[in-house]
TIRO-2110 file (N, C-alpha, C; in Angstrom, 1 decimal):
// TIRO-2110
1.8, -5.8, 8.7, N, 1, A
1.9, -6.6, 7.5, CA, 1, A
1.1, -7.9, 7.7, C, 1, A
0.2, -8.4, 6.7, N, 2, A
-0.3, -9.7, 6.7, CA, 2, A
-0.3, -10.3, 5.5, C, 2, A
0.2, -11.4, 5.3, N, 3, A
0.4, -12.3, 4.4, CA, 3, A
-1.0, -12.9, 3.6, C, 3, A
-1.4, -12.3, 2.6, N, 4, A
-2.2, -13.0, 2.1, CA, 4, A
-1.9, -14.9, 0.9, C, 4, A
-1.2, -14.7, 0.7, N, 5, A
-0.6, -15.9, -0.1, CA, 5, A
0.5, -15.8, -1.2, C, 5, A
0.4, -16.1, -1.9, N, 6, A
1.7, -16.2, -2.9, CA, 6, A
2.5, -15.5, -2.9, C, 6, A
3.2, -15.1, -2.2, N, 7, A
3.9, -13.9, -2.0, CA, 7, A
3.4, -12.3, -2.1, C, 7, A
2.1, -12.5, -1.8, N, 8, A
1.6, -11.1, -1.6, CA, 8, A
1.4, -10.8, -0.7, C, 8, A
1.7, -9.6, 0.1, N, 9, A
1.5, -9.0, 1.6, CA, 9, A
0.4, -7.9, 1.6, C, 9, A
0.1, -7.6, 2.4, N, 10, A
-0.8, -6.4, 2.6, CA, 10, A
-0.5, -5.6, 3.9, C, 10, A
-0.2, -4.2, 3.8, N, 11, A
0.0, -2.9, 5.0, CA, 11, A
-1.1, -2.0, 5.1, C, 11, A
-1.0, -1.2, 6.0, N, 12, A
-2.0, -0.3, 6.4, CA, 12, A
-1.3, 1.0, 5.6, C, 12, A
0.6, 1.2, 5.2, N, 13, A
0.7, 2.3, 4.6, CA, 13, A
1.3, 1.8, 3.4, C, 13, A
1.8, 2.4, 2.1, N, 14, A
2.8, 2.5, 1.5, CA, 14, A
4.1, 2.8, 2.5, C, 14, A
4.3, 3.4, 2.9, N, 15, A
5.5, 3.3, 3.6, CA, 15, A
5.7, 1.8, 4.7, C, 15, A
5.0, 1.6, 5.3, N, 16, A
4.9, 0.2, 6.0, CA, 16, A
5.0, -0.9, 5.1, C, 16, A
4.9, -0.6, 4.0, N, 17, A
5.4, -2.0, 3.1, CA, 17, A
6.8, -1.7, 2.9, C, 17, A
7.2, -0.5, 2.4, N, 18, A
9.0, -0.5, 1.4, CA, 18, A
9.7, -0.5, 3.0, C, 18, A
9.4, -0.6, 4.6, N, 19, A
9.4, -0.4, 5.3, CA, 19, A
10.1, -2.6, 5.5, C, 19, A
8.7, -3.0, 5.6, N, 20, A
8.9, -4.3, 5.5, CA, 20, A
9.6, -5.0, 4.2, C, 20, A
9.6, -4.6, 3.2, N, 21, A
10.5, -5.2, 2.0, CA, 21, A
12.3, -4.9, 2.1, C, 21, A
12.1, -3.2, 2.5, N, 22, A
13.6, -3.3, 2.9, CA, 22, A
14.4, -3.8, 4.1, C, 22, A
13.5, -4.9, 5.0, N, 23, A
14.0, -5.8, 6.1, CA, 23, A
15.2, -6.9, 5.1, C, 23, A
15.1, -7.3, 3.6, N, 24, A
15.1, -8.3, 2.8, CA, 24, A
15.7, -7.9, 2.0, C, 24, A
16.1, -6.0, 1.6, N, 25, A
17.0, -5.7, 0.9, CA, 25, A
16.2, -5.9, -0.5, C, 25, A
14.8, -5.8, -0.6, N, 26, A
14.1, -6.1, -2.0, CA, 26, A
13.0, -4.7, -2.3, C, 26, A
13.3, -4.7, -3.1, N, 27, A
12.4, -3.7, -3.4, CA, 27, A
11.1, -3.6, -3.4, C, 27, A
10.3, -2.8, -3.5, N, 28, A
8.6, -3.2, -3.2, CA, 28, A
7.8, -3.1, -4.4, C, 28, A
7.2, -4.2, -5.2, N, 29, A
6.4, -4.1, -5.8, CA, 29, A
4.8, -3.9, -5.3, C, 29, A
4.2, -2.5, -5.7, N, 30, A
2.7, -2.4, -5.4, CA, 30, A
1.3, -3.1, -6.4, C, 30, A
0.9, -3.7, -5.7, N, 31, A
0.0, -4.5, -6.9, CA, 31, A
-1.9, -3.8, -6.7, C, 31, A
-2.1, -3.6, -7.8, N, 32, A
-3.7, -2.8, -8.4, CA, 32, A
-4.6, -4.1, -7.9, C, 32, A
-5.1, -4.0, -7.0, N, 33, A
-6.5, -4.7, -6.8, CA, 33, A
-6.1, -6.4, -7.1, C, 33, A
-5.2, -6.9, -6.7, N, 34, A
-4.3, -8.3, -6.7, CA, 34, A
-5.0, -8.9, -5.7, C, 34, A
-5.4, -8.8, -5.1, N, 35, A
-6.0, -9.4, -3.8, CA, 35, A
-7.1, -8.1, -3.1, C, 35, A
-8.5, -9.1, -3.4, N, 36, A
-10.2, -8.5, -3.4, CA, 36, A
-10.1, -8.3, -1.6, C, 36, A
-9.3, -8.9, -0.9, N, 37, A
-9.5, -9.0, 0.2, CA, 37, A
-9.1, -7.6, 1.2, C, 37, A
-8.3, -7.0, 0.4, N, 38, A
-7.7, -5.8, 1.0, CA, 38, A
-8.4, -4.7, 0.8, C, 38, A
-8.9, -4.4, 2.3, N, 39, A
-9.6, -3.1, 2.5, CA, 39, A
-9.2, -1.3, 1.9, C, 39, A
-10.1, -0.7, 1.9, N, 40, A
-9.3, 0.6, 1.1, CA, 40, A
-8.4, 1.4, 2.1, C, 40, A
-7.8, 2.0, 1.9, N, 41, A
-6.4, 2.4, 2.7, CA, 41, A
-5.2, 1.6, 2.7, C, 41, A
-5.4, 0.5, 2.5, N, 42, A
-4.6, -0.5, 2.8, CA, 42, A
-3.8, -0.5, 1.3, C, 42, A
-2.3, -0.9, 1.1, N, 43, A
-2.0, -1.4, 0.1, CA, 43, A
-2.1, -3.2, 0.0, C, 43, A
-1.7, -3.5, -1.3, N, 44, A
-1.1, -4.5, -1.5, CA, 44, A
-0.2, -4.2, -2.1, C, 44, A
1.2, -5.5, -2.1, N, 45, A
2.4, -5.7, -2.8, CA, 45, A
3.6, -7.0, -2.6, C, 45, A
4.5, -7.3, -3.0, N, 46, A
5.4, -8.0, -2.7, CA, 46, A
6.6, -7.8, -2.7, C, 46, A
7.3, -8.3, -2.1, N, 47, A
8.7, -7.9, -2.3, CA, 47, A
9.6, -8.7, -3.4, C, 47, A
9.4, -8.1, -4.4, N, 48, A
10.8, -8.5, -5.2, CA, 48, A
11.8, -8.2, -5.4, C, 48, A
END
């Protein structure tokens, strides 16, 4: 998991994210090309 800013994270899987969101009991929002920084394979998302 790496913290890009505003509450947006970035993983190497979908599962490694709902993985890290359910540490917080939050559900995982996946976000479409939210952050240019994130390589392909990689998601982005946040936990809300």
């Amino acid at each position: 998991m790496t913290r890009l800013g505003d509450g947006v994270f970035k993983s190497p899987t979908a599962q490694d994210a709902e993985a890290y969101c359910r540490n917080f009991g939050a559900p995982t929002r996946f976000l479409d090309g939210a952050a240019a920084r994130v390589q392909a394979g990689e998601v982005s998302y946040r936990c809300d």
